[in-house]
NUSEBA-600285 format. One record per residue: residue number from 1; x, y, z of N, C-alpha, C in turn. Coordinates in steps of 0.2 Angstrom, whole numbers, padded with zeros to 4 digits, m for minus. Example, Ala and Ser with C-alpha at 12.3 -4.5 7.8 and 13.67 -1.06 7.14 Angstrom:
# residues 2
n/n_u/n_v/n_w/ca_u/ca_v/ca_w/c_u/c_v/c_w
1/0066/m0028/0039/0062/m0022/0039/0066/m0016/0039
2/0064/m0011/0035/0068/m0005/0036/0064/0000/0039
# end
This chain:
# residues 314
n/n_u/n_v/n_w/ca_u/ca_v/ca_w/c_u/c_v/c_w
1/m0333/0497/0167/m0330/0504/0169/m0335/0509/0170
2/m0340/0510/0167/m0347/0515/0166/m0349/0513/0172
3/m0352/0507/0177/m0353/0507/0182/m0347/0509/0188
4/m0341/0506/0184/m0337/0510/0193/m0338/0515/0192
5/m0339/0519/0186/m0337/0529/0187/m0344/0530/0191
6/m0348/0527/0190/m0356/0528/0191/m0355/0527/0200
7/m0352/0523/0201/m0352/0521/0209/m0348/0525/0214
8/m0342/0528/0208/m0338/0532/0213/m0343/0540/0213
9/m0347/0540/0209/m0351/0548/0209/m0355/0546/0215
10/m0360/0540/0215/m0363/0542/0221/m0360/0542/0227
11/m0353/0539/0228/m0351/0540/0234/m0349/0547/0234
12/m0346/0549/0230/m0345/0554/0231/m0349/0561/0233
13/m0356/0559/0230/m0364/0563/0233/m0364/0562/0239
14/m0363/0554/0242/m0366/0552/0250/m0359/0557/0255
15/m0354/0558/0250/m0348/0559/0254/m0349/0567/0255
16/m0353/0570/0251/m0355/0579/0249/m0361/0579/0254
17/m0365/0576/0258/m0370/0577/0258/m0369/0582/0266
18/m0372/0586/0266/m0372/0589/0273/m0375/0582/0280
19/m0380/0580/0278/m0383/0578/0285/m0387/0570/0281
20/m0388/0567/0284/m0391/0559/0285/m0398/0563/0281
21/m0399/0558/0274/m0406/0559/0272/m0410/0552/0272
22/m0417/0554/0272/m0419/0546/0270/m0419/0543/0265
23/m0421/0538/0264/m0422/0534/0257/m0429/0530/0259
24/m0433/0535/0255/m0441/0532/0254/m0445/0536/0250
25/m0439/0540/0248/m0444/0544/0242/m0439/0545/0235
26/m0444/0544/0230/m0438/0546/0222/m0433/0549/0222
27/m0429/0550/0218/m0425/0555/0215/m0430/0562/0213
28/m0435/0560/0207/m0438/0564/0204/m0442/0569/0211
29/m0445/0567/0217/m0446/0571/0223/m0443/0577/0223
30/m0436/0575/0226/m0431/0578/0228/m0427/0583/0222
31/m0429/0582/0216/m0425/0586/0209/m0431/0590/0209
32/m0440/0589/0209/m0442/0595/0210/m0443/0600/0214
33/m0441/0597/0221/m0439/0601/0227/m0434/0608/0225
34/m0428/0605/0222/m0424/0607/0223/m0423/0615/0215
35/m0427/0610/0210/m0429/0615/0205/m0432/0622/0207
36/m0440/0621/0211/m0442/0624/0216/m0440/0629/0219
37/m0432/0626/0222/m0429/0632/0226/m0426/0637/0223
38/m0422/0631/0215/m0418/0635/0213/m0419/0642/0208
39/m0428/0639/0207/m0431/0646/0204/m0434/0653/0209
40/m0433/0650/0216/m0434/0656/0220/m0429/0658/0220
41/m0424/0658/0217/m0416/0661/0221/m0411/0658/0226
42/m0416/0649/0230/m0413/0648/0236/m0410/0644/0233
43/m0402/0645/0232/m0398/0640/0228/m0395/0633/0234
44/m0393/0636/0237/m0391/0633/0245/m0394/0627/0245
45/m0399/0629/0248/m0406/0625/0248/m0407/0621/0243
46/m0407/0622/0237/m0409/0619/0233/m0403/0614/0232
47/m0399/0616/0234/m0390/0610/0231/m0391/0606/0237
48/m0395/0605/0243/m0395/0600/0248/m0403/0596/0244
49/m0408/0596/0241/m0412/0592/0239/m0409/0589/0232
50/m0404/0592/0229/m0403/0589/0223/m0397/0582/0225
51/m0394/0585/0229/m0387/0581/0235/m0392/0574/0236
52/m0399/0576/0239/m0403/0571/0240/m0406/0567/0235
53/m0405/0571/0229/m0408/0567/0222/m0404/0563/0218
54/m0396/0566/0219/m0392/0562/0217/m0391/0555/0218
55/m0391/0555/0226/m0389/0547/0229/m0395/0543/0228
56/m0402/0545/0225/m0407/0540/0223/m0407/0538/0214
57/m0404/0542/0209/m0405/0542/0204/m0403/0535/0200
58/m0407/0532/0198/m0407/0524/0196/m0405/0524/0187
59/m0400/0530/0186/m0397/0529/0178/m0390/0534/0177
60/m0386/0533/0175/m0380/0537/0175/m0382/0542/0171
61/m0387/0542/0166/m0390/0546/0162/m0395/0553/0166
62/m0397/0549/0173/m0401/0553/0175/m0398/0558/0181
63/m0392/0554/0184/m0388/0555/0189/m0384/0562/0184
64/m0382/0562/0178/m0379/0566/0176/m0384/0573/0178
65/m0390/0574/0174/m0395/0578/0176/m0392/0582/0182
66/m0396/0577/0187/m0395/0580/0193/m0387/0583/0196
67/m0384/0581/0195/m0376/0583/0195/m0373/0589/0194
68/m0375/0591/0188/m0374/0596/0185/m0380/0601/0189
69/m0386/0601/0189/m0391/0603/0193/m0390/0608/0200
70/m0385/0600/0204/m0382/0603/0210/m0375/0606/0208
71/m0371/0607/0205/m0365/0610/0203/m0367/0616/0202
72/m0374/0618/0198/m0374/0624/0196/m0378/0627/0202
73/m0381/0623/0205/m0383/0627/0213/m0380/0628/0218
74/m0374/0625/0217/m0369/0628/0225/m0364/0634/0218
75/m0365/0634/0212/m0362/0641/0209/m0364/0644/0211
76/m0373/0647/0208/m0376/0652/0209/m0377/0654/0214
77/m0375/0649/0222/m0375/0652/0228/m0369/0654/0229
78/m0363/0655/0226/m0358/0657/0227/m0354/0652/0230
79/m0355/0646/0231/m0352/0644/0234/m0346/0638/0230
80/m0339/0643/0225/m0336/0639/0221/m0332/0635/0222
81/m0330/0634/0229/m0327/0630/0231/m0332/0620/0231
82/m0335/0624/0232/m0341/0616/0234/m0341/0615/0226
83/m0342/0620/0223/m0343/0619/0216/m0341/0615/0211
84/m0336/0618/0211/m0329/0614/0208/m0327/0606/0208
85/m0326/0602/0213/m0326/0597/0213/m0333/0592/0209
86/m0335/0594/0210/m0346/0593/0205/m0345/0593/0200
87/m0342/0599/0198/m0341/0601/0189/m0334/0596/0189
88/m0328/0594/0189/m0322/0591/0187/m0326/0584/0187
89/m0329/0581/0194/m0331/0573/0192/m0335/0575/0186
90/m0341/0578/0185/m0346/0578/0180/m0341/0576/0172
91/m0338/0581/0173/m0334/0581/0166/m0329/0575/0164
92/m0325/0572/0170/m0323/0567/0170/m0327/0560/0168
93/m0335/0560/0169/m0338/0557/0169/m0343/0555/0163
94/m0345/0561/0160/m0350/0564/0156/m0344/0568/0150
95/m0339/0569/0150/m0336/0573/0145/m0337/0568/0136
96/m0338/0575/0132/m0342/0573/0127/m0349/0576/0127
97/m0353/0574/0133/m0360/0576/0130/m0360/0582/0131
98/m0367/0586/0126/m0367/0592/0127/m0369/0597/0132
99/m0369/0593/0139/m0370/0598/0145/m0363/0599/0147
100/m0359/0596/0145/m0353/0596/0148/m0351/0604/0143
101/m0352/0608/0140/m0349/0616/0137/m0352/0618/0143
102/m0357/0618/0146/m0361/0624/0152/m0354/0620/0157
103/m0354/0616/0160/m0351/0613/0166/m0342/0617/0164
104/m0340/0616/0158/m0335/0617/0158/m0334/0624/0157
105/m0338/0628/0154/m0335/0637/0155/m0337/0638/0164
106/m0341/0635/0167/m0345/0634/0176/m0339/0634/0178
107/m0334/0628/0178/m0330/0628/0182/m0324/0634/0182
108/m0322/0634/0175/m0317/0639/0170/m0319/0645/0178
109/m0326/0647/0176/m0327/0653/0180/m0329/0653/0190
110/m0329/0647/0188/m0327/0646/0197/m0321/0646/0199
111/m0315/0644/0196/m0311/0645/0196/m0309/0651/0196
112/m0311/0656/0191/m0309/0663/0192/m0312/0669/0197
113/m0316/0665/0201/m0318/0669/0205/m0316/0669/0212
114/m0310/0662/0212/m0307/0662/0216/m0299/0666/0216
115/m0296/0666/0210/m0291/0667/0210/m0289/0676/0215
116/m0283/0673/0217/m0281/0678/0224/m0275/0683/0221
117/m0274/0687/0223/m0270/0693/0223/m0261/0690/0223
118/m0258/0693/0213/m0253/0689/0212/m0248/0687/0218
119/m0247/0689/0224/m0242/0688/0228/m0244/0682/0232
120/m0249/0681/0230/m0252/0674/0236/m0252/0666/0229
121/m0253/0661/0231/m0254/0653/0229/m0256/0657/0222
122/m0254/0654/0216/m0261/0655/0207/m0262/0649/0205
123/m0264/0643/0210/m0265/0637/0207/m0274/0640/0204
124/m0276/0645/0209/m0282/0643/0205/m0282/0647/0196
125/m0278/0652/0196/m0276/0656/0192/m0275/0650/0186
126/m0269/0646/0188/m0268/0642/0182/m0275/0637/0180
127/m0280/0637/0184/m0283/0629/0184/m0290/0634/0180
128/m0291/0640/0181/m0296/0643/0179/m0293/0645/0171
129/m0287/0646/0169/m0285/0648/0163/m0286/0642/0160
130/m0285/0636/0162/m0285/0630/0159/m0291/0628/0155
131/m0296/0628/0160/m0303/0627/0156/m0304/0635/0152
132/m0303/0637/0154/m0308/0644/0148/m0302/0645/0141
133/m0296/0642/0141/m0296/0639/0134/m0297/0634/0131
134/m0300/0630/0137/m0302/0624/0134/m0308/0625/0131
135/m0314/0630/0134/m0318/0634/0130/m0317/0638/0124
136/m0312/0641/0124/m0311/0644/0118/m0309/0641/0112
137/m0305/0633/0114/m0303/0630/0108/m0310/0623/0106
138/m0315/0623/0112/m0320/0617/0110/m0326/0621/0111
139/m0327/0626/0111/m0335/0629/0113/m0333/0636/0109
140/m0330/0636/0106/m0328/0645/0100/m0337/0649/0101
141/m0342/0648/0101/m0349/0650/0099/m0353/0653/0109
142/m0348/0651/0113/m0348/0654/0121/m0342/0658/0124
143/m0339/0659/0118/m0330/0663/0122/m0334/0670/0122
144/m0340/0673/0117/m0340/0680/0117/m0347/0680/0122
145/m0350/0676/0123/m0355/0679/0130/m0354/0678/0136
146/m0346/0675/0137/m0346/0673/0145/m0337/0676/0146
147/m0339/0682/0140/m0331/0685/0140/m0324/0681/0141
148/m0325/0676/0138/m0319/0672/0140/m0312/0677/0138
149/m0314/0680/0130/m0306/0680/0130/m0302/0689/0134
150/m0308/0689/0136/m0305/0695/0143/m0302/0693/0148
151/m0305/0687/0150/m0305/0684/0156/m0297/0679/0155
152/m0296/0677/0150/m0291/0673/0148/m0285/0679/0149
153/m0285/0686/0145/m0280/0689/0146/m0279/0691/0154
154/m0283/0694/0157/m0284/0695/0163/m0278/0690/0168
155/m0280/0683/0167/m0277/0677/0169/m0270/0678/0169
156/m0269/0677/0162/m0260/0679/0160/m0258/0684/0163
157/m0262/0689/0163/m0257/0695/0166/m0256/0693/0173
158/m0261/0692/0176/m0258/0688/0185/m0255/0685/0183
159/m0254/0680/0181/m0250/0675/0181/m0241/0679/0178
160/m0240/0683/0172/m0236/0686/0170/m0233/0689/0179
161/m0237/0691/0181/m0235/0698/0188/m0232/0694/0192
162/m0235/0687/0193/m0231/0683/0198/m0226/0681/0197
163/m0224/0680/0191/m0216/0680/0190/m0215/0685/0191
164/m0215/0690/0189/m0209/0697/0189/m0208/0700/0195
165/m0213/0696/0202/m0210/0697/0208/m0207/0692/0209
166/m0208/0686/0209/m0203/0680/0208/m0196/0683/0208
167/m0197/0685/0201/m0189/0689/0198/m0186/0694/0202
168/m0189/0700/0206/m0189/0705/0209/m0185/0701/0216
169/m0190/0696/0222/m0187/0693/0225/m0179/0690/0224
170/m0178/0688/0219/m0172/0684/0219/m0168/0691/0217
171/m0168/0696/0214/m0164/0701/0213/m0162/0706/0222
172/m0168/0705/0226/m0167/0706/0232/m0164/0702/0236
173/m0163/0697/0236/m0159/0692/0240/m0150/0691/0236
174/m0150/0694/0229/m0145/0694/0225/m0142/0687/0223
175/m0148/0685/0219/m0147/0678/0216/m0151/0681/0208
176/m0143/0683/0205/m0147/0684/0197/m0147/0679/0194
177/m0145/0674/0195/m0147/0667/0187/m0154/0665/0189
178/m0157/0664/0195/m0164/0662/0193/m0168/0667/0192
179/m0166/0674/0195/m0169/0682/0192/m0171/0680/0186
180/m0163/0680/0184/m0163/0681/0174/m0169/0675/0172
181/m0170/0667/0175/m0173/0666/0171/m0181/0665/0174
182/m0182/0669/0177/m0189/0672/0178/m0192/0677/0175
183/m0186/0682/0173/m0188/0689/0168/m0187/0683/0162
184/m0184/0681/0161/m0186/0675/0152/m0189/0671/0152
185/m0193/0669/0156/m0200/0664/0156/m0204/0670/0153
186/m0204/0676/0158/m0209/0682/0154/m0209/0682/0147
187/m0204/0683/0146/m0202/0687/0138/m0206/0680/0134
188/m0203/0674/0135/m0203/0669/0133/m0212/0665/0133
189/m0214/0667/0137/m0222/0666/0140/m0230/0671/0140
190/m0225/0677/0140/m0230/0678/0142/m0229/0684/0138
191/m0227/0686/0133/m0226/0692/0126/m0231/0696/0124
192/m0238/0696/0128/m0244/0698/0126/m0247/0701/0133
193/m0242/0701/0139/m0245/0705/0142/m0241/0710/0142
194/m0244/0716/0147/m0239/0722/0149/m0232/0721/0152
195/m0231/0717/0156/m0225/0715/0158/m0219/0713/0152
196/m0221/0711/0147/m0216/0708/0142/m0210/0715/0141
197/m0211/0721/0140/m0207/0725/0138/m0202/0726/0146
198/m0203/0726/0150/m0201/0727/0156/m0196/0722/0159
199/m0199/0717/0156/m0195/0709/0157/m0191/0710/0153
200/m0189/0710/0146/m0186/0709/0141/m0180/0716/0143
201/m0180/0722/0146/m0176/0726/0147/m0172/0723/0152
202/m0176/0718/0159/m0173/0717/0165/m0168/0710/0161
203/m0170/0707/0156/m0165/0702/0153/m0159/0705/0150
204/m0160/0710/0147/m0155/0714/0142/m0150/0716/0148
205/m0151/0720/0154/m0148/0721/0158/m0146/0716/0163
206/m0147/0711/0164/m0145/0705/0166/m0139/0702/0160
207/m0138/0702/0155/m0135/0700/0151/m0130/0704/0149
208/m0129/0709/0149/m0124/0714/0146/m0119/0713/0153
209/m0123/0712/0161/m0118/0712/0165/m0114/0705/0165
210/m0114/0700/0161/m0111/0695/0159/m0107/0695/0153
211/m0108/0702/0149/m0106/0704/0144/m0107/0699/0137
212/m0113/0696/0138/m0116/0696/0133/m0122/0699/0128
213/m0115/0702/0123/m0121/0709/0120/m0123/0705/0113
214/m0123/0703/0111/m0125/0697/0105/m0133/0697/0107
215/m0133/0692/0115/m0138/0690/0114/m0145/0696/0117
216/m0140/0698/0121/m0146/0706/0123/m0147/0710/0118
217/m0144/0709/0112/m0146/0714/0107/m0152/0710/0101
218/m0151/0702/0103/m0156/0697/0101/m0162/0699/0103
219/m0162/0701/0110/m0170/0701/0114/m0172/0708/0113
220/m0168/0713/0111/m0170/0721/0108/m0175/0720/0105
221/m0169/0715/0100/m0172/0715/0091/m0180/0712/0092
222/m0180/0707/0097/m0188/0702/0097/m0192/0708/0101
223/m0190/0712/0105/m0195/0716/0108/m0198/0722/0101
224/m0192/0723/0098/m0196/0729/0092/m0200/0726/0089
225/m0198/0720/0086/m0201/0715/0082/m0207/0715/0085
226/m0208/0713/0092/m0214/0709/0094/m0220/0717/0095
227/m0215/0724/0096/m0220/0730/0099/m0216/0735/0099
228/m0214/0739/0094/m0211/0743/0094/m0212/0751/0096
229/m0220/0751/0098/m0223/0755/0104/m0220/0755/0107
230/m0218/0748/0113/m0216/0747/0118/m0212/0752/0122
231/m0213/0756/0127/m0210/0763/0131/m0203/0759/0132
232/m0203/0752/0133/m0193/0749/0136/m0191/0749/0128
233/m0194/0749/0122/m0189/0748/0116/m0183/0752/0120
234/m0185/0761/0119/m0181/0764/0119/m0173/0764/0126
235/m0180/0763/0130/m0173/0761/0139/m0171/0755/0136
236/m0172/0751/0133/m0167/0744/0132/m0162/0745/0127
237/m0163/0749/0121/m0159/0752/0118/m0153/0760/0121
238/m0156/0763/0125/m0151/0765/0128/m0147/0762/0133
239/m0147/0757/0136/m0146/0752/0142/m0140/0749/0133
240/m0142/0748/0130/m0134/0744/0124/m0131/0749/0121
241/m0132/0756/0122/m0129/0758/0119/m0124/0763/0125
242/m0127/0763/0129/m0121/0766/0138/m0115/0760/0135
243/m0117/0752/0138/m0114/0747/0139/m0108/0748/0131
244/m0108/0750/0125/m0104/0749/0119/m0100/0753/0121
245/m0103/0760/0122/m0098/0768/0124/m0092/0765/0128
246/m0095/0761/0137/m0091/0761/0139/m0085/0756/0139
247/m0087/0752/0133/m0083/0746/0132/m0078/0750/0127
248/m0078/0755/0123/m0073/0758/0118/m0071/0763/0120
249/m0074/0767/0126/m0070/0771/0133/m0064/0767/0134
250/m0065/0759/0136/m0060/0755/0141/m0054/0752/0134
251/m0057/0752/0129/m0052/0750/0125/m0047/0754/0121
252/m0051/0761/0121/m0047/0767/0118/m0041/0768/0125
253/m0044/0767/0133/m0039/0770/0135/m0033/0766/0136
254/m0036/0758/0136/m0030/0753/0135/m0025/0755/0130
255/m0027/0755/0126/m0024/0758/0118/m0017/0763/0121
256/m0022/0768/0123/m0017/0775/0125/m0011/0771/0132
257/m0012/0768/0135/m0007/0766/0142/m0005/0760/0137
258/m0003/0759/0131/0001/0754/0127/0000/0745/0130
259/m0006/0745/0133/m0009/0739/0135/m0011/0735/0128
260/m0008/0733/0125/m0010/0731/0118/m0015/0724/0121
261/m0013/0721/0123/m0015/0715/0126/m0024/0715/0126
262/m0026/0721/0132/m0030/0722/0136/m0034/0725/0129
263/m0030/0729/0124/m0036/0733/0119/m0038/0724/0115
264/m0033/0720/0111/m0037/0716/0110/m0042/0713/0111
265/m0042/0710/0118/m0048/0708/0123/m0054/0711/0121
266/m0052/0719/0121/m0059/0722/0121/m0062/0723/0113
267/m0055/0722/0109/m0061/0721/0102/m0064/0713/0101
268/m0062/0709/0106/m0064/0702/0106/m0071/0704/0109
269/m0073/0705/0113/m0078/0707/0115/m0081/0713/0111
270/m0081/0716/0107/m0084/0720/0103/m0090/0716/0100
271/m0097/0719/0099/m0100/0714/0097/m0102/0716/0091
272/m0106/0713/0085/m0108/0717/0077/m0113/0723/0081
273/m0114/0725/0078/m0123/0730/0080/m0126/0729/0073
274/m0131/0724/0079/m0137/0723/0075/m0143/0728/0075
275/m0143/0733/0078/m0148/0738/0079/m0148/0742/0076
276/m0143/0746/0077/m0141/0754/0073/m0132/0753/0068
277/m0134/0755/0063/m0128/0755/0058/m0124/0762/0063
278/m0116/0761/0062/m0112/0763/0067/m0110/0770/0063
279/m0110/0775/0067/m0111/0784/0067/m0102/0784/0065
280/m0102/0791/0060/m0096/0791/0058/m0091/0791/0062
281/m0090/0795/0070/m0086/0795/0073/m0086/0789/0075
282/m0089/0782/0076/m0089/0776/0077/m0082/0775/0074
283/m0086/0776/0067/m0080/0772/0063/m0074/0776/0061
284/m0072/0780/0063/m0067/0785/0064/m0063/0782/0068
285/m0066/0781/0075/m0062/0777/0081/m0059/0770/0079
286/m0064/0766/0075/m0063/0759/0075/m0057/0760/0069
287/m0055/0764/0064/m0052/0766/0060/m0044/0766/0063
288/m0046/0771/0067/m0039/0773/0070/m0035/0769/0076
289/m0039/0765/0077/m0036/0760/0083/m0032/0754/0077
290/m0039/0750/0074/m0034/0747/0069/m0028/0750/0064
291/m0028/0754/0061/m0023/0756/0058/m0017/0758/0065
292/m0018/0761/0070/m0011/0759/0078/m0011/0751/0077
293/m0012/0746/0076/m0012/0740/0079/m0012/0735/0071
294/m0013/0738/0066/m0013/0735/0060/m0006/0729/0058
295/m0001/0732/0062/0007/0728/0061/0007/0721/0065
296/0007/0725/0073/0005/0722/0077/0000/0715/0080
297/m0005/0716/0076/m0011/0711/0075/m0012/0707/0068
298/m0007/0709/0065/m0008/0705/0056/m0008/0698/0056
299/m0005/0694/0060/m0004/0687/0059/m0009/0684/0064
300/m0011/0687/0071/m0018/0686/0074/m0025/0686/0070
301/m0025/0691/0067/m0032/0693/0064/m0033/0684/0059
302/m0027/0685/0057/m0027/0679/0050/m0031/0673/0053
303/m0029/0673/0060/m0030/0663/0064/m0038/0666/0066
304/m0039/0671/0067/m0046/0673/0070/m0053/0670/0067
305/m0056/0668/0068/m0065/0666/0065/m0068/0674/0067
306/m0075/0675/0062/m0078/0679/0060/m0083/0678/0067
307/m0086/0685/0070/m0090/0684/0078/m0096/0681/0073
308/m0098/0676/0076/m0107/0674/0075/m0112/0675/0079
309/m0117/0678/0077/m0121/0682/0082/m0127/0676/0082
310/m0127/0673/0088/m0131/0667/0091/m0139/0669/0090
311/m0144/0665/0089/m0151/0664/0090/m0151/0660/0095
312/m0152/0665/0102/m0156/0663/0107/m0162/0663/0108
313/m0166/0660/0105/m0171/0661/0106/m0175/0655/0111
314/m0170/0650/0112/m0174/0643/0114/m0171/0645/0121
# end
């Protein structure tokens, strides 16, 4: 198995190689050509003699060397696209030894050198987040010199903004259920960027239009909980407390046009208030409607179950 992976690297050298080289000089020639260049600055250059050193090297132990050598020479010339593919066989290859911590925060960071502007492709985005937590969780002693964990956040928040236009998109076309769960992937994923506070209101407000206040009063409660900083606590809590007003608007004036019918519905729909305990006039209201409807509602209340306020959390 060491010999095929060993086989498919050279070809895969011969397959990288810009132009036809000869074969009548060492590996070792061409690896100090190539070091040569790499100390003048000429990276370029120096990743076409090491490309030459590779398809000579007579040991997978030596072939590794040089491998990493040329990966790190089409890096430093910026060139992370060529890069990339060098660094995943190497690692694929060689994973476990200890040149493989340089190769892997190498690519982590080629990858992030690519990553494009949220409205475009984030495969590189996710493929660069990938490795620099793989550094973070296997190399903890390189996370603070090659800033990973800025880099990492950095990451998320693209990756966060690309959903919340995702979300925006579909709120334009007017298709709220995959909106809704776009802005909940955020909430749900991505709670440590600056988008979570903003997500978690456009959830609240997607939910109350369904008239589900149970569980939009859920994602309040996780947003104070999670940052009660946050500038949407407050808009997400006015946004439930408009929605209660005009649900005991519609029930009081049921009540008054002798819609008994229609009032029940709307204490069916009443939800508990898990946020704020209810202001005396609250309880005045709710006072005076059940004592109107006390006779009328006696043997309904009895068959009634108690409202259970759900954990949506999943």
């Amino acid at each position: 198995m060491a010999r095929f992976l060993y086989i498919l690297l050279i070809i895969f050298a011969l397959y990288g190689c810009a132009k036809e080289v000869e074969l009548d000089k060492p590996a070792t020639y061409y690896e100090e050509m190539g070091d040569t260049l790499a100390s003048e600055g000429k990276y370029a250059r120096a990743a076409e003699r090491y490309e030459q050193a590779l398809v000579r090297a007579e040991s997978p132990e030596y072939a590794a060397t040089i491998q990493l050598a040329l990966a790190d020479s089409y890096f430093l010339a910026g060139k992370y696209i060529d890069a990339i593919p060098v660094y995943e066989v190497y690692l694929e290859v060689y994973q476990g030894w200890e040149s493989a911590k340089l190769a892997t925060v190498r690519v982590g960071l080629a990858y992030f050198n690519l990553v494009r502007y949220a409205s475009q492709d984030q495969t590189n985005t996710e493929r660069a987040l990938f490795y620099l937590e793989e550094v973070k969780k296997k190399y903890p002693d390189l996370v603070e010199e090659y800033d990973v964990d800025i880099r990492i956040e950095l990451l998320r928040e693209r990756l966060a903004k690309k959903e919340m236009q995702i979300a925006q998109y579909y709120a334009r076309i007017l298709k709220p259920e995959p909106e809704f769960l776009r802005y909940k992937y955020v909430v749900t994923h991505y709670s440590d960027t600056i988008y979570y506070g903003k997500a978690v209101y456009k959830v609240v407000k997607l939910l109350l239009k369904k008239d589900e206040l149970n569980e939009a009063e859920y994602y309040l409660l996780k947003l104070i909980s999670d940052d009660k900083e946050n500038e949407y606590v407050a808009k997400t809590q006015k946004l439930i407390d408009k929605y209660k007003e005009k649900k005991e608007k519609e029930r009081l004036k049921a009540l008054e046009e002798g819609n008994i019918e229609k009032a029940d519905e709307s204490i069916e729909e009443k939800q508990v208030d898990t946020v704020n305990e209810p202001s005396a006039e609250d309880n005045m209201q709710e006072n005076t409607a059940e004592e109107t409807q006390v006779q009328e509602n006696q043997e309904q209340e009895k068959q009634e179950q108690p409202v259970q306020i759900e954990d949506n959390n999943n």
